[in-house]
N, C-alpha and C positions, 0 to 999 in steps of 0.2 A: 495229674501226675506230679505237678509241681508242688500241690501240699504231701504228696505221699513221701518225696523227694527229703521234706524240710520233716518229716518225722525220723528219718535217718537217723543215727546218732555219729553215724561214722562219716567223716567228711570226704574220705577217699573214695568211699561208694558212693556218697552222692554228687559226689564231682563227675564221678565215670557215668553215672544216671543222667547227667544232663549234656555231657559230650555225646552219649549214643542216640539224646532225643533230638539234639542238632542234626548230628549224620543221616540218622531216615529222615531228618525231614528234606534236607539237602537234596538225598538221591530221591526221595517221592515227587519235589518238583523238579528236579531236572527227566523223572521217566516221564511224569505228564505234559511236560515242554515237548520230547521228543514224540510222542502219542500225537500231539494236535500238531505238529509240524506233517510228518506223517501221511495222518487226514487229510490237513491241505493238499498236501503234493500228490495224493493218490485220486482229489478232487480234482485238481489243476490238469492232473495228467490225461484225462479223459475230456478235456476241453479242446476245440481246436485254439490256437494261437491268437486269431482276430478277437476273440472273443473273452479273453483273459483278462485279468485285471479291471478297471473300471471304466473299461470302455474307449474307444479312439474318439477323435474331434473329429468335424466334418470334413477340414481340409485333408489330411490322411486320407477320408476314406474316399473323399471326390478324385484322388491323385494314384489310388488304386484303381478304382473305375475307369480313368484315363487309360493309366497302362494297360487295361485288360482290353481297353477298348482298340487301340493305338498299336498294341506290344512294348516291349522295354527298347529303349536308346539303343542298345545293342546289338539288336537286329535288324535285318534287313531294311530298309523300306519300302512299301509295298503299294501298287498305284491303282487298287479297285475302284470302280467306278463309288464316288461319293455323293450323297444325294445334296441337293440345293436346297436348303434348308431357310427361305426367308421366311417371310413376317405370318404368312398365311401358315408356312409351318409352324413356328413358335402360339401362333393361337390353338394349331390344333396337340400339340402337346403341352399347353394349358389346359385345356380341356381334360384332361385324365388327370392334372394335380386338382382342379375343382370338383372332380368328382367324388375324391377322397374325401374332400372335404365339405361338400352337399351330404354325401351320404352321412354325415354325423349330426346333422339337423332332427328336428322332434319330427315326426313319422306324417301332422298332416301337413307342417309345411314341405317337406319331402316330398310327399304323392305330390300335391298340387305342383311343385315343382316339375318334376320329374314328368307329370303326365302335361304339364307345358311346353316342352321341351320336346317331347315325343310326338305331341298335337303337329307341332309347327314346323320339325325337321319331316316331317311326312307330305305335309300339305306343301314346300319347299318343291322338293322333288318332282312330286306328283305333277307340279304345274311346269319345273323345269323342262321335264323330259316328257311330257305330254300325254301324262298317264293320268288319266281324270278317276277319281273315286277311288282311288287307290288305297292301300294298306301298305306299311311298312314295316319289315322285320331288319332288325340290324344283328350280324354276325361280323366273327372274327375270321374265320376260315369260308374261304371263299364259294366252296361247295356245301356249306353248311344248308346253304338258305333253300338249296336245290331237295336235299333231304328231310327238310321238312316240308316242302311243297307236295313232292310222293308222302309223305305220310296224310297231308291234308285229303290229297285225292284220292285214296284208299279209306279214310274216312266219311269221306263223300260217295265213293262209288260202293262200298260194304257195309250198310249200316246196323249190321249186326257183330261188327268188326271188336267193338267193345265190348262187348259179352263173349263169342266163341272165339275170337282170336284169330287161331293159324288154322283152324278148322275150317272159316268160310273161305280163305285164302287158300285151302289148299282144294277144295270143291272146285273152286273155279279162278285157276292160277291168274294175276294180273301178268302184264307186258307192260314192259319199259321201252318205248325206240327211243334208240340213240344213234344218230349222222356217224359212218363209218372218217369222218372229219372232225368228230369231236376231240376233246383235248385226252390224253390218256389217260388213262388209269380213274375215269369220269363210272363208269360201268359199277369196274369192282368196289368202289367207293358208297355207292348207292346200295349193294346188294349187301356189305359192311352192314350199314348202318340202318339199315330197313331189316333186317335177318332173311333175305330173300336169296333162293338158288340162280346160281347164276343162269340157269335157262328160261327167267323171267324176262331176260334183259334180251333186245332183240338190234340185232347193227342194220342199221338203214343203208345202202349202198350208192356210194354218189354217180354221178352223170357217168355215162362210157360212152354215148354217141351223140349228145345233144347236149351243148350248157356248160359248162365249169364242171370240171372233172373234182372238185371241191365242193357241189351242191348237191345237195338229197335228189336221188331222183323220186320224185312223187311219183309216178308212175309205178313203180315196183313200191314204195310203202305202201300202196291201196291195195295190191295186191296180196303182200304181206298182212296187212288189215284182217282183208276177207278170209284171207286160209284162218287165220286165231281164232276168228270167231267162231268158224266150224269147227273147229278142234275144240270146241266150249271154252277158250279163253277169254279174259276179259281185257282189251286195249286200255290201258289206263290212263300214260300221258305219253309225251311227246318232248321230246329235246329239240328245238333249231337255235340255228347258231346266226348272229347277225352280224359275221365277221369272225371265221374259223379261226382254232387258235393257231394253225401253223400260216394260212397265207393271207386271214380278212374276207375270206369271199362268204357271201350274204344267201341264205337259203332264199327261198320263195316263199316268204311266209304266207303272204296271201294266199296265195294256193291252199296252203298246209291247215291255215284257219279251216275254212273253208270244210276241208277234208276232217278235220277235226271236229267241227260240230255238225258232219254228218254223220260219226261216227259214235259221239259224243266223250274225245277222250283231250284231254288235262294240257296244252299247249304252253311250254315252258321257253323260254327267248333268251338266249345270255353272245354276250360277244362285246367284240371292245366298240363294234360301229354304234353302237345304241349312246355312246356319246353324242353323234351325230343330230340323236334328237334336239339337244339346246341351242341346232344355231338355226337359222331362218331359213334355209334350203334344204330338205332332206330330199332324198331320194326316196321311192315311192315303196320298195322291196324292204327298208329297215324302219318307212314311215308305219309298213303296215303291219310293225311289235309295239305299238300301240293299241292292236285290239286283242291280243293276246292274253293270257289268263295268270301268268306273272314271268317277272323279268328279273335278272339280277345284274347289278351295274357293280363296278367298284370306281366310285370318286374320288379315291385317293390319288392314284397313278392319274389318272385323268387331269386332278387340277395339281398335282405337286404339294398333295398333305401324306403329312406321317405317320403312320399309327391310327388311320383311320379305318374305321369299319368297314366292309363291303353292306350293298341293301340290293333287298330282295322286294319288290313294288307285287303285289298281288290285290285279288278283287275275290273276297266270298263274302255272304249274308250272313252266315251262322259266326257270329263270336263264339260260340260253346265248340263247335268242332274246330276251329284257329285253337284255340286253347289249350284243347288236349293234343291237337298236333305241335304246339310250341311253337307256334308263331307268334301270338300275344303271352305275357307273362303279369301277372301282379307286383312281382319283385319290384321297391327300387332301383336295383344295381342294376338290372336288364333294361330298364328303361333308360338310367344314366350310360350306357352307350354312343348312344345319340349325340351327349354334349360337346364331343369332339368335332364332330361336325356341322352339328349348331351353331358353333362360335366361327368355325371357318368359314360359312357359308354367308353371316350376316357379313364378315370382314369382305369378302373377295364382291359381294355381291352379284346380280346378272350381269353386269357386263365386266368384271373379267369371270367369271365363268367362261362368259362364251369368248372372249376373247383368247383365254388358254387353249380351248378346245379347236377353235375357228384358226391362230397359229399352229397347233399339232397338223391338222387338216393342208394348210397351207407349206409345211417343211414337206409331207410327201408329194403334193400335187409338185410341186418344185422339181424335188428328186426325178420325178417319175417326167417329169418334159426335159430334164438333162438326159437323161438316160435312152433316151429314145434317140437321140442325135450321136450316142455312141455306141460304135461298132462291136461286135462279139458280144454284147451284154443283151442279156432277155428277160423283159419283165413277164411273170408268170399272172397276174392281178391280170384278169379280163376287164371286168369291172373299174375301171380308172377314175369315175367321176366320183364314185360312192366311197370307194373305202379308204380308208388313213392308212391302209399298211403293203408297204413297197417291196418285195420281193422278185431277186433277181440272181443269175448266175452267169456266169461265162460261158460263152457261146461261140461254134468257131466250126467249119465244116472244111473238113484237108480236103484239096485237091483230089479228082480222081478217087474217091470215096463217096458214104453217106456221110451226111452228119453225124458228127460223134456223139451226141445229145437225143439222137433222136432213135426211135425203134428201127432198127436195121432190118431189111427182110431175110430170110432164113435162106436162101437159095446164096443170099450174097455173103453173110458171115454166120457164123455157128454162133449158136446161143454161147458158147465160153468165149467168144473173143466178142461178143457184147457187151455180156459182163465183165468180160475185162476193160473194154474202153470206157463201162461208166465209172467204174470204179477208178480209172486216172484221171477221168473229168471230175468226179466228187472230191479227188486230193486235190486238183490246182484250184478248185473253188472254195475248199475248206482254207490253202493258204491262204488266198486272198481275203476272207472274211478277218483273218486272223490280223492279215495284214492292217491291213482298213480298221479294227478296233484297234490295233496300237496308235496308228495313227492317224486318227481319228476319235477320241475317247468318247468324246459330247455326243459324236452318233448316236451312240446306246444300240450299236449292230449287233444280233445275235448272227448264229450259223446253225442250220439245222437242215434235218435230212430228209428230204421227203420220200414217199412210196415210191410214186410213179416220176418223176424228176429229180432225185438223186440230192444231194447237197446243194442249199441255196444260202445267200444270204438277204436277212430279212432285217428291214427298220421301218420300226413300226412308234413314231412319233408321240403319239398318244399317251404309249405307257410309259416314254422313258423321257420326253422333252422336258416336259415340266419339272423333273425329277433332277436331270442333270443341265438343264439349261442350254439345251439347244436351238441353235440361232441359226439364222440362212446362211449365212458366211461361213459352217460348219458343214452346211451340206453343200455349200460351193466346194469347200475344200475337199470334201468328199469325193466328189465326181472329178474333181483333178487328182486324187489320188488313184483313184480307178481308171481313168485314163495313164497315166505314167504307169501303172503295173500292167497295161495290157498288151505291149512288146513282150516283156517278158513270159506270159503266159502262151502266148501264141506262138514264138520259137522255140520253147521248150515241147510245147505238143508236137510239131512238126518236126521237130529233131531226135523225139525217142526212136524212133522206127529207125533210124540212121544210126544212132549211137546202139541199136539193140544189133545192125548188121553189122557191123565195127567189130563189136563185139563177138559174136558167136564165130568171125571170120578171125580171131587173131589168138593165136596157139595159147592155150596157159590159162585164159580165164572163161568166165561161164557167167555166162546173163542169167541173171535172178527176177523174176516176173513177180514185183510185189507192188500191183494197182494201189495199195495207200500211200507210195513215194508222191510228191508233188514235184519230183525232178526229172533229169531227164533219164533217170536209171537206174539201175543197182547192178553192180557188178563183182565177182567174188574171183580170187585170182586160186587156181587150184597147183597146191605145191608139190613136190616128188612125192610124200609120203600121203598123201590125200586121200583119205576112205572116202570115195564118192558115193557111198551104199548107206553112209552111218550119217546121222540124222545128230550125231551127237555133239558137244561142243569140241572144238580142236585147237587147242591150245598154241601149236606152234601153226597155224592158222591166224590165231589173233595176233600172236606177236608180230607176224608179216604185214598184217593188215594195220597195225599199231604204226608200225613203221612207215608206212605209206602212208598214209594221213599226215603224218610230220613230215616226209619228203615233199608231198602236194600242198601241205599249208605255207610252207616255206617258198615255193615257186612266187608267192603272191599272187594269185590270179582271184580273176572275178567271181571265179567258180566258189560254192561251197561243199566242202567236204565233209562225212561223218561216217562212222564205224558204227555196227548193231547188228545183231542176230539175223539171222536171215528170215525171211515172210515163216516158211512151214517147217524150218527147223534150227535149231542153235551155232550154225557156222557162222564165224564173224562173215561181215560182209561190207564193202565201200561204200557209201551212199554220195550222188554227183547230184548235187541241188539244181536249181533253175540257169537257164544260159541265155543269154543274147543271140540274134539271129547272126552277130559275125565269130562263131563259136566255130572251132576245127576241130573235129568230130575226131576224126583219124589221126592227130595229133594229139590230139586227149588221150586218147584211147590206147595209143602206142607208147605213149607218158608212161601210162601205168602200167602195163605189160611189163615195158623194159625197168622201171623202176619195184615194180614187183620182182620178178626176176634176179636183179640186183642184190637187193637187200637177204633175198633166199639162198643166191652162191655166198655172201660177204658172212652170214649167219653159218652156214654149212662152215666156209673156211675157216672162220674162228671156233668152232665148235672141234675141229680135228687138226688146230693150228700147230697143238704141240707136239703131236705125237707125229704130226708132215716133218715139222722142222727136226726134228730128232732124230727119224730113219734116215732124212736127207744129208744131215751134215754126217753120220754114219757113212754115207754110201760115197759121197765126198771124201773123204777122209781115204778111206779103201782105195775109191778110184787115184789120187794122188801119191799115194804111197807105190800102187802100178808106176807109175809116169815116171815117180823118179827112179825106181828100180830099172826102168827100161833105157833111164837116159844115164844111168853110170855104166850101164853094160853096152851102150850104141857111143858113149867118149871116152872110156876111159879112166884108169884111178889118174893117171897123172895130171890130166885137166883137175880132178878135186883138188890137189897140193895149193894152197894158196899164190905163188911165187910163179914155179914152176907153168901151173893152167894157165897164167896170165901170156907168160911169153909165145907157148906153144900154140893159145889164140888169136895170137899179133900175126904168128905165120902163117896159121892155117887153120883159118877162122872156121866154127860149125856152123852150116846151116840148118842143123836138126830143127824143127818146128814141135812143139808140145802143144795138146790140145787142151783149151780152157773147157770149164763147165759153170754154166749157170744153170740157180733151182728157180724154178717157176712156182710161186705161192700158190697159184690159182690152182693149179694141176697137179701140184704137188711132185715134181720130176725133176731128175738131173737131165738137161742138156746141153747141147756139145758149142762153141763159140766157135765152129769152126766156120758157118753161113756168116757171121759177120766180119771174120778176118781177109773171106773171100771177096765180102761187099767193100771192105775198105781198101784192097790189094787193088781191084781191076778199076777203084772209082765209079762204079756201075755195076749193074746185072743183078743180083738177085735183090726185091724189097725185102726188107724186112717184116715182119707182118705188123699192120694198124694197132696201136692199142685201144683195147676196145671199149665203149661209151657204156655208159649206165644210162640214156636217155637219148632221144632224137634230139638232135643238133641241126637249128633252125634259125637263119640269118632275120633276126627281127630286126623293126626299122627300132630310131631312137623312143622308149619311150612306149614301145608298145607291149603290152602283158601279151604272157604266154595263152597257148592256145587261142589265138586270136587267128583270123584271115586276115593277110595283107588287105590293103584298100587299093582297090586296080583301078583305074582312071578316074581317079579323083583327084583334086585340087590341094591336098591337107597337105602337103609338105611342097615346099619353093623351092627352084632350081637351085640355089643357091645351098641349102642342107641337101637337095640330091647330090650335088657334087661334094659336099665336104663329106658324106656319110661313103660315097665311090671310092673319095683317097683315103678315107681310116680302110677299109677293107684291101686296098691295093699294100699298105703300108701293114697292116696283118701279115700277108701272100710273102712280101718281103721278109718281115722278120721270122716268119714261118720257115722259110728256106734258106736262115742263116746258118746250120750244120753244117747243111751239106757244103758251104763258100768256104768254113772254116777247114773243112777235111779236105777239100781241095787244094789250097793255099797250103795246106802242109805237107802234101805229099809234093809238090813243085817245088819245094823249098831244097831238094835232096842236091846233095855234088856242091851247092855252094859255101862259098865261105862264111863260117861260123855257122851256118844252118845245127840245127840239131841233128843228131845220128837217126837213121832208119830206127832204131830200138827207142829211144828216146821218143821217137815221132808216135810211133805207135804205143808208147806206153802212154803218152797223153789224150793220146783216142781214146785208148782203152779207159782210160780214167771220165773223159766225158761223158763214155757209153752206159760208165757203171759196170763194168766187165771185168772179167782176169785179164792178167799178161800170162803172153806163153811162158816167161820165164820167172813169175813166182811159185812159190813154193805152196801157195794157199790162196781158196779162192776167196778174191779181193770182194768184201761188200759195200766200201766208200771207195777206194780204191789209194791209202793215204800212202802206201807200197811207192806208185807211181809219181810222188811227188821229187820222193829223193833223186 
């Protein structure tokens, strides 16, 4: 363009020709500027944030992981149990950075690796926990190992299971038992992950008259056996448990082998007691999952490793059916599993293995000889020699009753007031669990609910010592904490029955029967406008109950108080926490009646305050304007004259009397001051009426919280504060009846010299009382009239 330009002859054209080739070129790169800006940002904008630009450094992204792991500075802090993480841990989360980095090795130093590794954490085991010949499968999920075992044995018992499938299985359905003790949700996991109808699966039912109500009864399995196999099913394997997951108790295996390879079906063993095998004394019922046809352990919890696999120990001939069942693999990565435990195993070596497991063993046997020396607590573990896990709950049998723990017979209470008393024994056992893990942390106490025994609390050493480092001086502290909380357990039981008669017996409020309180009650107070019929929230209900919670927190007492929906429907309701045996039941109880009440008139009166005072000083007003129409017409215009009235009252004074009136807020009324002109004319005769309390008014000693019982022949307070606590109360009495000395004193006072006048005397009363004079003109409510 630039030679066609210099052909030009005219110079203004080609001046103008090479301005306009500047300007597109201008705006052509500033539009392609704008294009690739653009691009960017419509690339950028579909990125998340972390991932922008060229990347973050490590410390960043280590100091996000922190916070995600932690939370931010800004919230709470939070005290879940933290696991103990020493040296045996930091090997076995080496173990998972090396195995990154093994697997990037050339393929045969890998295998050799890898099936070195696999060799040696097998033949480990096998010899630890006394399982000779054994095979090892390592998973991640702890029922993993269980579901491939059913698929081995299905393998084994269908051998045409590879070719027809669901067809030979459905000809002739297998069975799965499983211990009505096993852990939950064991069943439907199995019938998941095998594609099997749930009516394969068959619950083994435990002891009901002989043995541990937690063990299979063999006796009904045989029997269960034989019906399957007329029904042309085929028994396949067997689940026992060597140390159930909710209380540790131990099947009979022996038996159940036995039964098993007469029957010839698949004998599977899992439980925490199989720990047991590594130390030098087993017990003869978890020695004999040893001849068992496989087991599955988890070592992790057991010795205090993180991030370790669970293994499944099993014994078959055929490699080729292990194979297709997925218990042996080819893969590197499946065999590098192992490495985590590998490394821990060589580090911790046999003796502390068994030293970890032999301490877990030795914190329950501990627990479980403390506990027997203290009262109201019941260990549920039959079994005391054998198993690691301690399980126990409160215990306590009222007077003049059954045990509340125990099956009551039907002749003595109705099945609903059974269930109701387990269900207040399951809340004060549930607090206490609660208790006991706050304070207590190291325990590693769970709280769970059994079938037939209700809420227990369980510590179970094995899976949580290692983990959180617990020491004997933890379960000392234990068993002192359980002792100091079991006063309070024990008069709170024995004191609902009391506070529920209190209760039902005192006008206004209404017992609320809600078994998951752990206190001594619930109590709902019912106001004038109270749909007792309606289920539904009540509003100026809560307010009442709102208010009482801050009148009762304010008392200070030992008691705890809390406001919440009632059990079966949405009415607020009180909730009276745990009490001490020196608790006054009937003082409590009358507390809040009268302070419910209280707050119901004081709400009511400000609710209709303005429209009372309004019609009142109207009706005031009317009545006064009678009085004094009545008193110009009964003295006269010429008493009104200023000059004149005065002299005519020097000679012959009136005795007319005008009646005051006072308004009663409460009631809302004009009434007449004529009862206390009488009361202060004769110096006696009629009382005046009490003003009335918002609460029971109760002479405590120095020092002592409300709703307490005095202490009656006891030693706690010296002659010496009994009599100084006798002259504050004498020196009360005194000042209490200084009105009546002062109203006295001034009506004697009359006739003498300088004394004040009768009028005068009595307008100062009347100003003490807070009352009119007869002879103002408006009713006094400070009384400043009477000063002049």
């Amino acid at each position: 363009m630039d030679a066609s330009l210099e052909k030009i002859a005219d110079p203004t054209l080609a001046e103008m020709g090479k301005n306009l080739k500047e300007a597109m070129k201008m705006l052509e790169d500033s539009q392609r500027r704008t294009e690739e800006e653009n691009g960017k940002k419509l690339i950028s904008g579909d990125i998340p944030g972390p991932l922008q630009g060229s990347g973050q450094d490590m410390v960043s992204i280590l100091q996000l992981v922190q916070n995600l792991m932690h939370g931010d500075e800004d919230e709470e802090p939070q005290s879940p149990r933290i696991q103990n993480i020493g040296e045996q841990g930091h090997m076995a989360l080496l173990g998972h950075s090396l195995g990154a980095y093994i697997s990037t090795l050339d393929k045969e130093k890998l295998r050799k690796l890898t099936t070195r590794i696999l060799s040696d954490t097998t033949l480990w085991l096998c010899r630890i926990f006394r399982y000779e010949n054994g095979c090892a499968y390592f998973h991640e999920e702890e029922r993993e190992g269980l579901a491939k075992i059913c698929r081995l044995a299905i393998h084994s018992r269908y051998e045409d299971f590879v070719v027809d499938g669901f067809n030979v299985l459905y000809n002739k359905k297998p069975v799965i038992y499983l211990s009505a003790a096993a852990r939950p949700g064991l069943g439907q996991y199995l019938c998941n992950q095998l594609g099997l109808p749930f009516p394969c699966l068959c619950r083994v039912p435990c002891n009901t008259m002989f043995g541990s109500q937690h063990q299979m009864d063999v006796a009904f399995l045989e029997k269960m056996i034989k019906d399957d196999i007329e029904r042309g099913r085929l028994p396949l394997l067997l689940v026992a448990n060597a140390g159930t997951a909710a209380v540790g108790h131990t099947d009979k295996i022996g038996r159940l082998k036995e039964l098993c390879e007469q029957y010839g079906i698949w004998l599977h063993v899992e439980g925490v007691n199989l720990a047991t095998l590594a130390l030098g004394y087993v017990s003869s019922s978890v020695l004999a999952a040893t001849k068992c046809d496989s087991m599955t352990m988890t070592p992790g919890p057991w010795l205090g490793l993180p991030a370790v696999p669970a293994v499944t120990l099993y014994k078959h001939d055929d490699p080729a059916l292990t194979l297709v069942a997925g218990l042996t693999s080819n893969k590197p990565a499946d065999k590098l599993r192992a490495l985590p435990l590998w490394l821990s195993l060589q580090y911790l070596g046999l003796d502390g293995i068994v030293e970890r497991i032999k301490h877990a063993c030795q914190l329950s046997q501990r627990l479980q000889e403390s506990l027997k020396k203290v009262n109201y607590i019941k260990i549920l573990v039959e079994d005391e020699l054998s198993s690691p896990v301690v399980v126990f709950r409160f215990f306590q049998e009222l007077p003049d009753s059954d045990p509340v723990f125990k099956a009551v017979p039907v002749p003595t209470m109705t099945a609903s007031a059974v269930g109701r008393e387990r269900h207040s024994c399951d809340a004060l056992n549930r607090w206490l669990g609660e208790q006991l893990k706050q304070l207590v942390p190291a325990s590693g106490l769970t709280v769970m609910d059994l079938e037939a025994e209700g809420t227990c609390v369980r510590f179970s050493p094995l899976m949580t010592a290692a983990v959180l480092g617990t020491r004997g001086e933890d379960v000392d502290q234990l068993v002192a904490c359980i002792e100091s909380k079991l006063p309070v357990l024990s008069s709170t039981l024995q004191l609902r029955e009391e506070f529920k008669q209190e209760v039902e017996a005192t006008a206004g409020l209404l017992y609320v029967d809600d078994p998951n309180w752990p206190g001594i009650g619930v109590v709902r107070y019912e106001h004038a406008n109270d749909d007792k019929s309606s289920l539904k929230s009540d509003p100026e209900g809560e307010k009442i109950h709102a208010g009482l919670l801050k009148k009762l927190n304010e008392l200070e007492s030992d008691l705890t108080f809390k406001i919440g929906p009632e059990y079966k429907s949405m009415k607020s309701c009180l909730y009276v926490g745990m009490a001490s045996e020196d608790m006054d039941v009937a003082e409590l109880v009358e507390t809040i009646a009268a302070t419910a009440r209280e707050i119901e008139e004081n709400s009511r009166l400000l609710e209709n305050m303005t429209e009372v005072v309004r019609k009142g000083i109207q009706e005031a007003q009317v009545e006064l304007q009678k009085a004094n129409e009545e008193r110009l017409l009964e003295e006269g215009v010429l008493r009104q004259i200023p000059v004149v009235g005065s002299v005519l009252n020097w000679f012959s004074p009136v005795q007319a009397l005008q009646k005051g009136r006072t308004f009663n807020l409460t009631a809302g009324s004009l009434e007449s001051t004529e009862p206390i002109y009488v009361y202060k004319a004769q110096g006696a005769g009629v009382t005046p009426p009490p003003t009335p309390s918002g609460s029971r008014t109760k002479q405590r000693l120095p020092g002592q919280k409300p709703f307490k019982r005095s202490l009656r022949g006891s030693d706690a307070l010296s002659e010496t504060s009994s009599a100084s606590h006798i002259e504050d109360l004498e020196k009360v009495e005194r000042l209490s009846g200084g009105p009546e000395q002062i109203t006295l004193e001034a009506s004697s006072t009359e006739g003498h010299p300088g004394a004040p006048s009768p009028q005068h005397a009595s307008r100062s009363e009347a100003f003490q009382k807070g009352v009119p004079h007869p002879e103002d003109d408006h009713p006094q409510v400070e009384g400043a009239e009477s000063l002049r």
